[in-house]
N, C-alpha and C positions, 0 to 999 in steps of 0.2 A: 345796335348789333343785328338785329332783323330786315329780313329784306324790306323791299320796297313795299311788298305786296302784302307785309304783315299789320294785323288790326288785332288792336283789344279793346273789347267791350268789359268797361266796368258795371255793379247792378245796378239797375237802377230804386232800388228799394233799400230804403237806408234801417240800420239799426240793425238787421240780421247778420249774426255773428260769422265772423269771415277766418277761416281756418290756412295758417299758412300750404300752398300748393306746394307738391311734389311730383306731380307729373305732368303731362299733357293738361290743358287747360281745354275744358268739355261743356256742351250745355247742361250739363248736370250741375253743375255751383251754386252755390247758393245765392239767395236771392233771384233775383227775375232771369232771365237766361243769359248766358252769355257765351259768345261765338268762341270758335273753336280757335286757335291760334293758327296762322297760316304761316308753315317755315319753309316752304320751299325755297327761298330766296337765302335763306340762314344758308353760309358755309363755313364748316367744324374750324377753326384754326388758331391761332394767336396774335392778336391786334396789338400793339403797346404794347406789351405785358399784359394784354386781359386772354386768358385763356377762353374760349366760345364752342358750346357744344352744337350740334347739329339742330338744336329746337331753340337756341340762340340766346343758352343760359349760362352767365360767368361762371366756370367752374372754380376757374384759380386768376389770380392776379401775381404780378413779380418787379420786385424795384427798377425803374428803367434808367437810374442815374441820370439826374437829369442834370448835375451840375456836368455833363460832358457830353451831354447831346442836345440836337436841337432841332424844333420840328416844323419843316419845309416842305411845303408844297403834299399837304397832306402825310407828309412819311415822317419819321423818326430819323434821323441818320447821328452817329459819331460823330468826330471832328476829323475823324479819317478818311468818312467819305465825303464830306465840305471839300468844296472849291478849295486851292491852295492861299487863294485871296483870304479865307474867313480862318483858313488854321493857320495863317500865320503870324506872328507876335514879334513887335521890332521892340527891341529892348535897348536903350544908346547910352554909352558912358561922355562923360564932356568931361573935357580941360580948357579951362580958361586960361587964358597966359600958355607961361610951358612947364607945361607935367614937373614935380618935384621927383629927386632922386627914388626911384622905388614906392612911388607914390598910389595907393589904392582907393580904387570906387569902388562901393558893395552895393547889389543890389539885393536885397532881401525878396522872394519869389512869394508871389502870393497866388498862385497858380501852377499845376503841375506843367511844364514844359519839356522840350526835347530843343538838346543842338546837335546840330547837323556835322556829320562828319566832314573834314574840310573847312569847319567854321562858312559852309555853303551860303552863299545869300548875303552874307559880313560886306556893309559899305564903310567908306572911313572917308575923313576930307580934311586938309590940313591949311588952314588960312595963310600960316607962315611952315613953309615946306622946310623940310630934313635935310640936312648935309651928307647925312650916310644912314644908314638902315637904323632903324629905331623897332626895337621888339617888346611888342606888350604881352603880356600872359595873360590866357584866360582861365578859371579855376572857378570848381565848385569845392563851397564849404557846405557838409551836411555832417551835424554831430562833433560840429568842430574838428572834422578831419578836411583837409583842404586836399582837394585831386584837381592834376592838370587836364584841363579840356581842350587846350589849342594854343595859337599862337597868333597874333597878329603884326605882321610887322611892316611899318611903315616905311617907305622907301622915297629916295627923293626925284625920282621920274615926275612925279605930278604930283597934284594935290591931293588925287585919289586912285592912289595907287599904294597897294601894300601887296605880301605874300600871303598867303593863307595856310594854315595847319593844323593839324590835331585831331584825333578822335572824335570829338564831341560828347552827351552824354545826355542823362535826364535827369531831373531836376524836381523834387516832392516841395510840397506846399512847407515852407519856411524853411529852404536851404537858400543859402546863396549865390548869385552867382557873382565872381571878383574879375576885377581887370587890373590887374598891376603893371605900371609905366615900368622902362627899363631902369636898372642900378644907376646907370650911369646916365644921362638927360645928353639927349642929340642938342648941341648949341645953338642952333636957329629953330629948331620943333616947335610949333607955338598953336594956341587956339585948336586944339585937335578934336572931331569926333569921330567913335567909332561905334557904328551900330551892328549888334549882330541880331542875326535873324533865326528867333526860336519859331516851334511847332508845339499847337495845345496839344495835350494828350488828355 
């Protein structure tokens, strides 16, 4: 935390008893002399969480949460201010074959997330395409209350192509997030994925 231009002389004379400092460090110390501290270079501020006083002494330190920051290029930053590349999270549900009547995936969340309103970002691909619109649900279960977050619904334009809906919402470490296939199963829908695309928080 000292500038550039800062130097400490420890004594050179060993055995003589050494008294914790409380102020400016002087040739007065004990033991053989020792130079003065040079702070000009110190400026007062807050690094990481280490609080720095003007002579470039930790006053206070504070938790920098580090499960949700990360540190680049010298700085501290969130995952809010990350590239979109590093905060975002593809999470994919898969059917093999074709999805059973009202058939769910859970995925248990081991990270706090965010989905995007829009279900924004959501790709889906269907190996064997839909004869008529096919609607998945998306839903978080937290405390065993299940809320709807959107909608997916697969159409038979292409292979990847669906509607997109819903709110979105976030999501605490051990909620989950569900996709349930429609009541009724589209008669050609087969091999389907659907990824949607969360944000750490």
């Amino acid at each position: 935390m000292l500038g550039s231009d800062s130097l400490i002389f420890v004594p050179s004379t060993s055995g003589a008893g050494i008294t914790a400092l409380t102020g400016d460090v002087t040739a007065s110390g004990p033991g053989s002399a020792m130079a003065t501290i040079a702070t000009s270079g110190v400026v007062a501020g807050t690094y990481q969480g280490l609080a720095v006083n003007a002579k470039g002494l930790v006053t206070s330190a504070s938790d920098q949460g580090y499960a949700t920051v990360a540190y680049v290029d010298g700085h501290m930053w969130g995952y809010s201010a990350l590239p979109a590349e590093v905060q975002q999270l593809p999470i994919p549900f898969i059917w093999p074959g074709q999805p059973s009547a009202g058939g769910l995936v859970n995925m248990p969340m081991v990270m706090a997330v965010t989905i995007p309103s829009g279900l924004a970002g959501t790709k889906v691909f269907d190996t064997t395409q839909a004869t008529a619109n096919a609607s998945f649900a998306l839903n978080k279960i937290s405390g065993g209350t299940t809320t709807s977050l959107g909608t997916v619904v697969i159409t038979p334009a292409s292979r990847t192509s669906a509607n997109l809906a819903g709110t979105g919402g976030s999501l605490a470490i051990g909620d989950v997030l569900q996709m349930a296939a429609p009541g009724s199963p589209d008669a050609t829908l087969a091999d389907l994925g659907i990824t949607i695309l969360a944000a750490r928080v």
